[in-house]
C-alpha positions in Angstrom: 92.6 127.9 119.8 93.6 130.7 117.3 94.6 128.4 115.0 92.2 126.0 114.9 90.0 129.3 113.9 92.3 130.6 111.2 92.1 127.2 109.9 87.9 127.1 109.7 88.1 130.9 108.4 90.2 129.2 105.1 88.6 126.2 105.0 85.0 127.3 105.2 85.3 129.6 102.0 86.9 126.6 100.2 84.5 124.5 101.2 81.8 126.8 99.8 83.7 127.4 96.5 84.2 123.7 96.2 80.3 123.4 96.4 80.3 125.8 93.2 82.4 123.7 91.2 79.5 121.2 90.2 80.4 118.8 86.3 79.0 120.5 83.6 77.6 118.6 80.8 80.5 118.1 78.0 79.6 120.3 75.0 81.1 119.3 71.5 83.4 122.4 70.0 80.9 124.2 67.9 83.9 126.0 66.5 84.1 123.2 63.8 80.6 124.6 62.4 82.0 128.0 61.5 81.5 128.5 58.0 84.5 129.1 56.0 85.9 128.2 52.8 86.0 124.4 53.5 82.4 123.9 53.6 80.9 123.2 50.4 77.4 125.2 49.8 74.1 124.2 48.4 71.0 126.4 48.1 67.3 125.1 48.1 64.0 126.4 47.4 62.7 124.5 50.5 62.4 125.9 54.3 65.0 126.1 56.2 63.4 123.2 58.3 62.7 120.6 55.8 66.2 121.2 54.6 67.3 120.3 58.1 65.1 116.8 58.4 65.8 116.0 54.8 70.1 116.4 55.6 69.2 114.5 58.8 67.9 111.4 56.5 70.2 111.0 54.0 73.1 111.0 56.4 71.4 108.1 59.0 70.3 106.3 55.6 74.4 106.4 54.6 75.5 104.5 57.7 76.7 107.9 60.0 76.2 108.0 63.8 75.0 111.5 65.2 76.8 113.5 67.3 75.4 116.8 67.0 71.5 117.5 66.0 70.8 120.4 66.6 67.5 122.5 65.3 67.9 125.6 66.5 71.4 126.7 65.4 70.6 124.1 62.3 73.9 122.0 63.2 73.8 118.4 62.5 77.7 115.9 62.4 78.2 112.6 62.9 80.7 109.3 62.1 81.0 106.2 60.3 83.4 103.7 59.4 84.6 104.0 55.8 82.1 101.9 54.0 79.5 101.5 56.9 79.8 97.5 55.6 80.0 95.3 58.9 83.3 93.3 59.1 84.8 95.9 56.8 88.8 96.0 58.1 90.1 99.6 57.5 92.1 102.5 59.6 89.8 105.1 58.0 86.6 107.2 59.2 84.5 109.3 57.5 82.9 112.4 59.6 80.6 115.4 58.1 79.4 118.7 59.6 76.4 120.5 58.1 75.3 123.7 58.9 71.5 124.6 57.2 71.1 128.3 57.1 68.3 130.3 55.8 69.0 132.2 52.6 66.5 134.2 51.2 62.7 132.9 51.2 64.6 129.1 51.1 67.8 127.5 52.8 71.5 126.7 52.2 73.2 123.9 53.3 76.9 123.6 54.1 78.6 120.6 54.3 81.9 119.7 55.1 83.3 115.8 55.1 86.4 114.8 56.5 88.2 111.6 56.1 90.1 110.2 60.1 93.5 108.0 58.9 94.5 106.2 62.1 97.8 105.7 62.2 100.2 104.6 65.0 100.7 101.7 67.3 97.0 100.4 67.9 95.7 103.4 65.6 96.7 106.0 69.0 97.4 109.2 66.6 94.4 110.2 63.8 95.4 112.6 61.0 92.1 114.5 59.5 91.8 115.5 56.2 89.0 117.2 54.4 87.4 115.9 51.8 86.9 118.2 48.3 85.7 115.8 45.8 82.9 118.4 44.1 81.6 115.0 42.6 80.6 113.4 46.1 79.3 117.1 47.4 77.1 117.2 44.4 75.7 113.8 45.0 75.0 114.6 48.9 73.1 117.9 47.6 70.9 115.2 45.4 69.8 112.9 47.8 68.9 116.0 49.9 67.0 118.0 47.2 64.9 114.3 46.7 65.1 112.8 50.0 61.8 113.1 51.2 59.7 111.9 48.1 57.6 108.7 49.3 59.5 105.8 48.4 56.5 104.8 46.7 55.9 107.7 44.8 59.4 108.0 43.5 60.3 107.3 39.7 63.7 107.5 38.2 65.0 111.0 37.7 63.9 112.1 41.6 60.7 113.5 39.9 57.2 112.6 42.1 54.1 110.9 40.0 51.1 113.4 40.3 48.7 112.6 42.9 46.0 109.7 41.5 48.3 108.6 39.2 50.2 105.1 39.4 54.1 105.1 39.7 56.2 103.7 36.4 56.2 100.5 38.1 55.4 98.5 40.9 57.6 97.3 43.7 58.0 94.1 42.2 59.2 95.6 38.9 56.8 95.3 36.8 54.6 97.7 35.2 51.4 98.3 36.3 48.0 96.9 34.5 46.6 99.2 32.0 
């Protein structure tokens, strides 16, 4: 009898700390969004959130999955296959991290891109290496800084037409009647 009720005095606080020990929804490691020197940085005139929704566009346009979107700590990543082309055969990934802080009366963006080699048998081990072509930064910080222009009231250059007035040309190509 006395040790059936050592055995209920162990096993009931076990069974109550079990009970504690619920799943917790997996969290990505926000430690890659820590700005450092691998991010590269672009500063706009714009708020803070219409940098966010622009940077959000332009990397869905390009093909990338989300994994992180995030408005209120103004963290966005995501994936994609190498060219985002179906049926393309190739071991290599692209990811990106962007972090859209508020600078001043405007925003900066940081991104950082970061090619995944698979190597090994079946592609098991993944080497990353980041990306630090200023050319391909530069182009990203573009299509950001004209991303949200109507497609219809874009012309050449990423400049808008005025308001009442006609585009260069029409969707087919041609120029509009005079």
């Amino acid at each position: 009898m006395l040790n059936a009720s050592r055995l209920g005095l162990i096993l009931l606080p076990c069974a109550l700390l079990a009970g504690c020990a619920g799943g917790s929804a997996l969290q990505p490691d926000r430690s890659i969004f820590s700005l450092d020197n691998n991010y590269q940085r672009y500063s706009y005139a714009m708020p803070i959130e219409e940098t966010f929704d622009r940077t959000l566009e332009v990397f869905r346009e390009a093909g990338y999955r989300m994994d992180v979107i995030d408005r209120a700590t103004g963290q966005i990543s995501g994936r994609r296959g190498a060219t985002g082309d179906k049926g393309s055969i190739t071991d290599k990934d692209l990811k990106f991290y962007a972090l859209i802080l508020p600078k001043g009366s405007g925003s900066e963006i940081g991104i950082k891109i970061v090619q995944v080699i698979k190597s090994g048998t079946l592609g098991s081990s993944k080497a990353e290496l980041i990306v630090n072509d200023p050319q391909m930064y530069q182009y990203a910080f573009r299509r950001v800084e004209n991303g949200s222009a109507p497609a219809k009231a874009r012309v050449p250059g990423g400049f808008s037409t005025p308001a009442g007035f006609p585009a260069a040309s029409s969707p087919e190509g041609e120029l509009p009647p005079a």
